[in-house]
C-alpha positions as CSV (number, residue, x, y, z in Angstrom):
1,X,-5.3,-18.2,20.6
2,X,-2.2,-20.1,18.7
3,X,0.1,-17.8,16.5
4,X,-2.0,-18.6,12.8
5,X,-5.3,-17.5,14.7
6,X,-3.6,-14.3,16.2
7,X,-1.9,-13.2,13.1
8,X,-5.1,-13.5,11.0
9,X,-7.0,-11.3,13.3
10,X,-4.2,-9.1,13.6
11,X,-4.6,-8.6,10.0
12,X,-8.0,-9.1,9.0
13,X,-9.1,-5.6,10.4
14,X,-9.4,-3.5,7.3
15,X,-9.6,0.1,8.8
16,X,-5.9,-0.7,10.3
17,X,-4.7,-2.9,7.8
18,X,-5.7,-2.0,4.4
19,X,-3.5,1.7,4.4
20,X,-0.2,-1.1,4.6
21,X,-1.3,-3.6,2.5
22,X,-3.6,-2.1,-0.1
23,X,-2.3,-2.7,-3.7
24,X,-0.5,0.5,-4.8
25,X,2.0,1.3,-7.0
26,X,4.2,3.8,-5.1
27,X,7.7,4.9,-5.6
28,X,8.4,2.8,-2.2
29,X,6.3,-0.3,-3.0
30,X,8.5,-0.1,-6.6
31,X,11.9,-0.5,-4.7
32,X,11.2,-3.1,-2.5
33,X,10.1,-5.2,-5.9
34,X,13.0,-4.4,-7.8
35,X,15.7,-5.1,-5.1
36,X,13.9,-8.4,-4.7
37,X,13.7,-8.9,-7.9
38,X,17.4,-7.7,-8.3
39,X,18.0,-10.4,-5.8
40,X,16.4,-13.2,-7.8
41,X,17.6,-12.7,-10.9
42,X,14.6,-14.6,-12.9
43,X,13.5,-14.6,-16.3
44,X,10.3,-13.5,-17.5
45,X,7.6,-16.5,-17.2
46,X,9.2,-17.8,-14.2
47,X,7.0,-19.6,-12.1
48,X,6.9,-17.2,-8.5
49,X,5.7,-18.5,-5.1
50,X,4.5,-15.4,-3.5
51,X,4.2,-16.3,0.7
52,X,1.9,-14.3,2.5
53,X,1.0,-12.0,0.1
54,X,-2.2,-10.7,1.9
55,X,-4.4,-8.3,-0.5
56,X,-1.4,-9.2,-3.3
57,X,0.7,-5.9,-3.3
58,X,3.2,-7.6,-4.9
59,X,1.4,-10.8,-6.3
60,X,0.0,-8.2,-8.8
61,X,3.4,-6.1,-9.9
62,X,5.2,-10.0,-9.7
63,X,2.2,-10.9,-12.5
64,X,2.3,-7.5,-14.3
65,X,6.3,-8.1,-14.8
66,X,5.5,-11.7,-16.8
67,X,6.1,-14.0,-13.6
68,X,3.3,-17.3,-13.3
69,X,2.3,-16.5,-9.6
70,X,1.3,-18.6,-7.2
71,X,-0.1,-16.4,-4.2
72,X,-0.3,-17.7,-0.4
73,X,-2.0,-16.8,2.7
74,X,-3.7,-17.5,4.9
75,X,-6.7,-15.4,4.8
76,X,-9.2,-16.1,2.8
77,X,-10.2,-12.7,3.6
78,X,-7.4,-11.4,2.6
79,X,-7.2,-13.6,-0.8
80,X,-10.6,-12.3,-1.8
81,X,-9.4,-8.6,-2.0
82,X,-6.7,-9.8,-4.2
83,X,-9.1,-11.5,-6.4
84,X,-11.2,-8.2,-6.7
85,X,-8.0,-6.5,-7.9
86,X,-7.3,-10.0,-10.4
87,X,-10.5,-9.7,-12.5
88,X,-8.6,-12.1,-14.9
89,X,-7.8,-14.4,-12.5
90,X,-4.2,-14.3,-14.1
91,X,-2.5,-15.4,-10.2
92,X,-3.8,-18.6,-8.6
93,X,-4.6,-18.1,-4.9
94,X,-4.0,-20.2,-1.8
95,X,-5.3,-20.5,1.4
96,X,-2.8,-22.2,3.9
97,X,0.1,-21.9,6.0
98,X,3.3,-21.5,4.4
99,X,4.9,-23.8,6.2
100,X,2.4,-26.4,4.5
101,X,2.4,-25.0,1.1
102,X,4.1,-28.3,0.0
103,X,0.5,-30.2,0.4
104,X,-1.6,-27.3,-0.9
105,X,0.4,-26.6,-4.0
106,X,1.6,-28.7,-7.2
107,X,4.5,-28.9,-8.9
108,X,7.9,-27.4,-8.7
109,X,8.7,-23.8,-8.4
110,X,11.7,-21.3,-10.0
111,X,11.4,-18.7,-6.9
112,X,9.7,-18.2,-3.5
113,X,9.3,-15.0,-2.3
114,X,8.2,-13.1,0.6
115,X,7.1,-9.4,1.2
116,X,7.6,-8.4,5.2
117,X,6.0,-11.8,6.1
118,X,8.8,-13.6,7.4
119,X,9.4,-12.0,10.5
120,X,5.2,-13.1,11.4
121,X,6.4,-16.6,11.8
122,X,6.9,-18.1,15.2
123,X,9.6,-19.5,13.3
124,X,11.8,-19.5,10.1
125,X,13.5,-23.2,10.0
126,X,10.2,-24.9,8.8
127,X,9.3,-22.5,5.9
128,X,12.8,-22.9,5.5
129,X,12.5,-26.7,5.1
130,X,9.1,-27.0,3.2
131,X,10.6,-24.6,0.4
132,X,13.0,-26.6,-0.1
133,X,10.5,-28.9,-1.5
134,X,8.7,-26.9,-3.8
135,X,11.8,-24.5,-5.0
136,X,13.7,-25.9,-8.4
137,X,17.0,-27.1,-7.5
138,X,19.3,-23.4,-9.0
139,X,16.5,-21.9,-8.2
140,X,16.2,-18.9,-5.7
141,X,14.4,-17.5,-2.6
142,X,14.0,-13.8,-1.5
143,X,12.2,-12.1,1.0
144,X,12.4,-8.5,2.1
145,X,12.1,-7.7,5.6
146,X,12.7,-5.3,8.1
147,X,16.3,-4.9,10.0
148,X,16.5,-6.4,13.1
149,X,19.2,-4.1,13.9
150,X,17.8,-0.9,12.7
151,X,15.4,0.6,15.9
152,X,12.8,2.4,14.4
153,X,10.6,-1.0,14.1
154,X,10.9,-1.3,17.4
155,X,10.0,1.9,18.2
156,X,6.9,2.0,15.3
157,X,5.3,-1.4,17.5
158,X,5.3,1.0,20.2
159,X,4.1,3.5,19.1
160,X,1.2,2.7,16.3
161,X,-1.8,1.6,17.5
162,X,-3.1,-1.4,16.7
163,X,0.7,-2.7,16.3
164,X,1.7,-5.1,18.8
165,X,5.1,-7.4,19.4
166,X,3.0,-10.4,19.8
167,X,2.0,-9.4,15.9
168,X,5.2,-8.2,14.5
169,X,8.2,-8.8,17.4
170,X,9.4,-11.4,15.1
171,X,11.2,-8.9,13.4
172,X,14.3,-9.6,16.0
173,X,14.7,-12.7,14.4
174,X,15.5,-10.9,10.6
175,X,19.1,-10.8,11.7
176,X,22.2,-12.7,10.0
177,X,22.5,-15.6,13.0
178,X,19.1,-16.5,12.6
179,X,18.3,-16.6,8.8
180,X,21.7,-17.9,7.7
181,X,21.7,-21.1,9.7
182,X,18.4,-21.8,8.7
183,X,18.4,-21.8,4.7
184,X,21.4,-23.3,5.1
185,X,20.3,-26.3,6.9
186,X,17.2,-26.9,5.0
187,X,19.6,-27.2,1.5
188,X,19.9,-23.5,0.8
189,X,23.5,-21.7,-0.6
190,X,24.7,-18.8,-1.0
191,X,23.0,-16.7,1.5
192,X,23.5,-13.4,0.9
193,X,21.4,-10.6,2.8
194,X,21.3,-6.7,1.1
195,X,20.9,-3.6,3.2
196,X,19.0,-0.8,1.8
197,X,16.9,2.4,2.4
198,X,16.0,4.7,5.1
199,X,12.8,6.5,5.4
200,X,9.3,5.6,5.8
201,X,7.2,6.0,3.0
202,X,6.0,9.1,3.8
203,X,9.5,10.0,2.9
204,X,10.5,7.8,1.1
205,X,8.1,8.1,-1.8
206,X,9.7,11.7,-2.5
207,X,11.7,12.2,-4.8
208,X,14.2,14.2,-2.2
209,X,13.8,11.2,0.1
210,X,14.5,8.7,-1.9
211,X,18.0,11.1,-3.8
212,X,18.8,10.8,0.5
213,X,18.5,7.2,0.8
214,X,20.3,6.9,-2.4
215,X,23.5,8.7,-1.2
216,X,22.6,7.0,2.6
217,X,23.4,3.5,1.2
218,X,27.0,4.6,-0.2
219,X,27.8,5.0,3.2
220,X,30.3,2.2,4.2
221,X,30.0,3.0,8.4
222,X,25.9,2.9,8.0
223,X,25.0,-0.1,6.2
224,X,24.3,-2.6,9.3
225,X,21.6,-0.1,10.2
226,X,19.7,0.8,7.1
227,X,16.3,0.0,7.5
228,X,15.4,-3.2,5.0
229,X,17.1,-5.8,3.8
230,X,16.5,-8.6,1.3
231,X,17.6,-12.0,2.1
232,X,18.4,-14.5,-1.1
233,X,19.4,-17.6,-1.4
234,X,20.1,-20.4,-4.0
235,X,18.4,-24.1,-4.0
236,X,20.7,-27.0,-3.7
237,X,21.2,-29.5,-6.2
């Protein structure tokens, strides 16, 4: 089975799936938008590339905040749920691979962004490149991911079932010597890559979990390790 095939049956089975990728509107679902969106600094009616979105967790709160989005996946399964949850069909949908977004999509765009689907890609320099061809020259890429260096993913792969490294052990690449080069060599500046949180969301969608995480981040020694991270950067040109 090549990587595409695996990763859509590693996320096409609902009873495992659906409790991570449902459309919610939780207190942690909230701050990964907002530090994205922090990170892309975009005005409302912006024009939004939203790569593998899945069941559109965030295509809908990108929409809801005035963005024009553009939602990609490659599951047609998955697109379907997001349609359910778009009666007004206010986000256009995609079926492809990202890396090919450039022959499935039209026009130029002011932002691509990613929810925790980079690190499912065998590898990052092609998305890299093929954004580059769709993204508005000044204008801005973001995708938040896990920490490479942080070791509860690791230890969540090996311990959930149904998690597997073949499915999510890309997250080893979501480190600075990987991502950097990449952007950069595909026509990307000012890389810049923002550590935050802590907790799962268990915890994290308290409000004494997320007062912790607050005070966590302030400290200087533990930022390398904190748990997400979103990595920006600005189009060439």
């Amino acid at each position: 089975m090549d990587h595409n095939a695996y990763q859509r049956r590693y996320f096409e089975d609902p009873e495992r799936t659906a409790p991570r990728m449902a459309p919610v509107r939780t207190r942690s679902v909230r701050n990964h938008l907002e530090r994205t969106l922090d990170a892309l600094r975009l005005p409302p009616g912006a024009r939004v590339l939203d790569l593998g979105c899945g069941m559109g967790r965030f295509s809908l709160l990108l929409a809801e905040h005035g963005f024009r989005v553009t939602a990609v996946d490659l599951s047609p399964d998955l697109l379907a749920v997001l349609r359910q949850h778009d009666p007004d069909g206010t986000i256009e949908t995609v079926c492809c691979d990202a890396v090919e977004v450039g022959r499935h999509v039209e026009g130029a765009f002011d932002a691509a962004v990613g929810f925790f689907f980079l690190h499912h890609l065998s590898a990052v320099e092609p998305l890299a490149r093929a954004l580059a061809q769709r993204v508005l020259p000044g204008g801005r890429v973001a995708f938040c991911e896990p920490n490479a260096l942080n070791p509860s993913f690791y230890l969540q792969v090996l311990l959930t079932p149904g998690m597997s490294f073949r499915g999510d052990g890309g997250i080893v690449r979501m480190r600075p010597g990987v991502l950097r080069p990449a952007l950069e060599a595909a026509g990307f500046s000012d890389v810049r890559i923002d550590r935050y949180g802590l907790f799962p969301p268990l915890l994290a969608n308290t409000r004494a979990g997320a007062a912790v995480e607050r005070a966590v981040e302030w400290v200087v020694p533990v930022r390398p390790l904190l748990a997400f991270q979103v990595v920006s950067a600005t189009r060439d040109g």
